[in-house]
N, C-alpha and C positions, 0 to 999 in steps of 0.2 A: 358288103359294100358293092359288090359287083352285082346284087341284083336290083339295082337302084339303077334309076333311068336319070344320074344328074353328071354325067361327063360330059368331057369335049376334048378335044385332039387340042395338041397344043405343040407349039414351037419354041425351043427351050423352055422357060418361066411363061411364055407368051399363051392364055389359053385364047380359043376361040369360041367365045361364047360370053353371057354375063351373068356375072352371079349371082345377079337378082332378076333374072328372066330365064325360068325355066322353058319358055318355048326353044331356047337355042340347044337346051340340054340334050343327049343323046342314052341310048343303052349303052354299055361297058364296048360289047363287041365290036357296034359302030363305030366308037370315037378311039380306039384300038385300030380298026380299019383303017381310019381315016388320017390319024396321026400316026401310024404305021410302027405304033406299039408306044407311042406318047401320050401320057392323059394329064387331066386333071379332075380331079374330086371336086363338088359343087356344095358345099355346107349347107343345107335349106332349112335349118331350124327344125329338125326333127328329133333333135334329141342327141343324134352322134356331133362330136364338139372334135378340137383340131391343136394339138398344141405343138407349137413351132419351134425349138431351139436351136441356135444359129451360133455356130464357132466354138461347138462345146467340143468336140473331135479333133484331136491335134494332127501333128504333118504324119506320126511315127501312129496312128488310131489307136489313141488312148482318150479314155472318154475322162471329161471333167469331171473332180468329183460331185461337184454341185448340181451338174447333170443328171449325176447319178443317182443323185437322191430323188431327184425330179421322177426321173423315169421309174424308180420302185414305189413311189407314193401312187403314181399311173401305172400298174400294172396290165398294158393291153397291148395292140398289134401295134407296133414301132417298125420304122423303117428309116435308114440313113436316106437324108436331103439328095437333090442334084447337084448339089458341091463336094459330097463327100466328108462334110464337115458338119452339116446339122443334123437332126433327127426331126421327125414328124410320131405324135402321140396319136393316133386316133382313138375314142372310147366313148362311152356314152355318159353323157352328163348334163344338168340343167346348171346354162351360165346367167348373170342377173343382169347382163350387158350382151350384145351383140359380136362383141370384138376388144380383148383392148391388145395394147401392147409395151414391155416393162425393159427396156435392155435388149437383151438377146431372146429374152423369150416373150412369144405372142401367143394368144387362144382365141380359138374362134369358134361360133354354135352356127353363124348364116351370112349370108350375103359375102362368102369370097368363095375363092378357088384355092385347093392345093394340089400340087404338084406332085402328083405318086409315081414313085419309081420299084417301086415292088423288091426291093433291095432291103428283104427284112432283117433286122437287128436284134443280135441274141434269141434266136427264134421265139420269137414274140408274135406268132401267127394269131394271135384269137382277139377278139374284142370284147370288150368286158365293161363291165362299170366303173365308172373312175370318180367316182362324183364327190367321195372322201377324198381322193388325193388334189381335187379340183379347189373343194372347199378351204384345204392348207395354201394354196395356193397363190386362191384371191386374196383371202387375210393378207398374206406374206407381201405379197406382190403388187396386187392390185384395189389395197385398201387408202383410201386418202386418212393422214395422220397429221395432226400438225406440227411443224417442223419447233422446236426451240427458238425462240429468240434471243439470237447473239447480238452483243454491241455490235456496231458496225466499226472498222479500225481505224482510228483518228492520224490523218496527215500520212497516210501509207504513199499518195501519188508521186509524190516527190521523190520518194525514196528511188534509188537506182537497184539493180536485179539482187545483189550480193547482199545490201541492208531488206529490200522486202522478204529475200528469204531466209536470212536471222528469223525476222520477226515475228515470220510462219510459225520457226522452228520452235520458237519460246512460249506461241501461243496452246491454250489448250486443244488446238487442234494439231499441236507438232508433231504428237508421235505418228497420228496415221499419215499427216504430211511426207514427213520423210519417208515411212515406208513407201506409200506410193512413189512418191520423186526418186527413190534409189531404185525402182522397176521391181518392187514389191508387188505381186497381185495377191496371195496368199488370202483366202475369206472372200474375194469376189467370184460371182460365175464364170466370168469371164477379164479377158483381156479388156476388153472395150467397157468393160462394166466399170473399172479402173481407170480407165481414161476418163469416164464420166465423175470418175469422183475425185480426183485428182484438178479438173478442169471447173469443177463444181467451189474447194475450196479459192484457187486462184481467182474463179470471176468476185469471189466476195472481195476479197483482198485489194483488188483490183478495181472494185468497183464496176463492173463488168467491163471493162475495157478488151474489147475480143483481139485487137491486136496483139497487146501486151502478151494475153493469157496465150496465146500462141507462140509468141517468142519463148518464154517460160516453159511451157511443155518439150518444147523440141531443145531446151536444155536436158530434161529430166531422163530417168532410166525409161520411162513406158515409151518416147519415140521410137516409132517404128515404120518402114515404111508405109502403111498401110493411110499414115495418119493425109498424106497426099493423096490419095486415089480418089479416082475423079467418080463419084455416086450419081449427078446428074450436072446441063453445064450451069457453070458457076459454082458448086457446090463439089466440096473435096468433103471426105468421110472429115476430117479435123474442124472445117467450119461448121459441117452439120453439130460436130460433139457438143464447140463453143457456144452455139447460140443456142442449143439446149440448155444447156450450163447457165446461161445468164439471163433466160427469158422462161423455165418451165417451174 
């Protein structure tokens, strides 16, 4: 990777350059220079691909297991994120898309920038081919499928918080209901993966009603603070979840 001419010095997250204009690009040494040991990686569709997992590293660095399955199907140079909490895959592979993104985890083959912090993981120094663990991947992850068609549930709006979630709880989606609502995450990647699914059955019920589905969450065991944190203005991480939930 460092004998590739696709860096740029960067400021936290912030790089300086674009990632689809290699004239801004620099040598390793340079953008080392210049960001006075800060870089970022330039993905240009060569083959080496980028996969991003975000919140699998708890407070006590204990990695998720779902993580971990992740990262032995990618057997290559890994490296903990600049939060201390995600991981970066890098390996070589042919992706059938440019980029996509599934939850907490993202992959990418061109046109971004990632953030190297040279903070390698399970000494996982070497780069290798990953294009099997890639291929599990997209299936899993980034395949469109189509969903089931459920009735939609008759006369729920009316109902007040205590009758619609009875009504959850009797429905055949009540067992995974509850566990999520009691702060079950158990079988998702992540915390947020859970939130998504949790906010997912609510908008149905609801009808997507983003207010409601909001009251209702910040009843259930997954509120956490996080669900307030301001992502960009107007947009708390909890609104972003909802209008996911009710519009994707």
């Amino acid at each position: 990777m460092r004998a590739k001419n696709v860096w740029v010095p960067r400021a936290g997250k912030r790089p300086y350059g674009k990632s689809n204009d290699a004239s801004t690009w620099l040598t390793f040494d340079e953008a080392v220079r210049r960001g006075k040991g800060n870089v970022c990686f330039a993905l240009d569709g060569d083959g080496l691909v980028a996969l991003d997992l975000d919140d699998c590293i708890d407070e006590d660095g204990v990695l998720h297991p779902n993580a971990r399955k992740i990262i032995d199907l990618c057997l290559s140079y890994t490296e903990v994120s600049l939060s201390g909490h995600g991981l970066h895959i890098f390996g070589y592979a042919k992706l059938p898309f440019t980029g996509r993104k599934k939850g907490v985890l993202e992959i990418y083959g061109a046109n971004r920038f990632i953030a190297v912090t040279g903070n390698v993981f399970e000494d996982r120094h070497e780069l290798k081919c990953i294009q099997a663990g890639v291929d599990v991947l997209i299936h899993r992850f980034f395949t469109e499928r189509k969903r089931p068609i459920m009735p939609r549930p008759r006369m729920t709006a009316d109902l007040d918080d205590k009758a619609l979630l009875e009504r959850i709880a009797k429905s055949p989606q009540g067992d995974k209901f509850l566990r999520l609502w009691n702060g079950d995450i158990a079988g998702y990647f992540s915390h947020s993966e859970a939130d998504m699914a949790l906010c997912r059955i609510l908008a149905f019920w609801t009808g997507g009603d983003e207010a409601r589905i909001d009251s209702l969450f910040r009843q259930s065991g997954l509120m956490r603070a996080k669900w307030d944190r301001n992502l960009r203005p107007g947009y708390t991480y909890g609104s972003w979840t909802i209008e996911r939930a009710c519009h994707d």
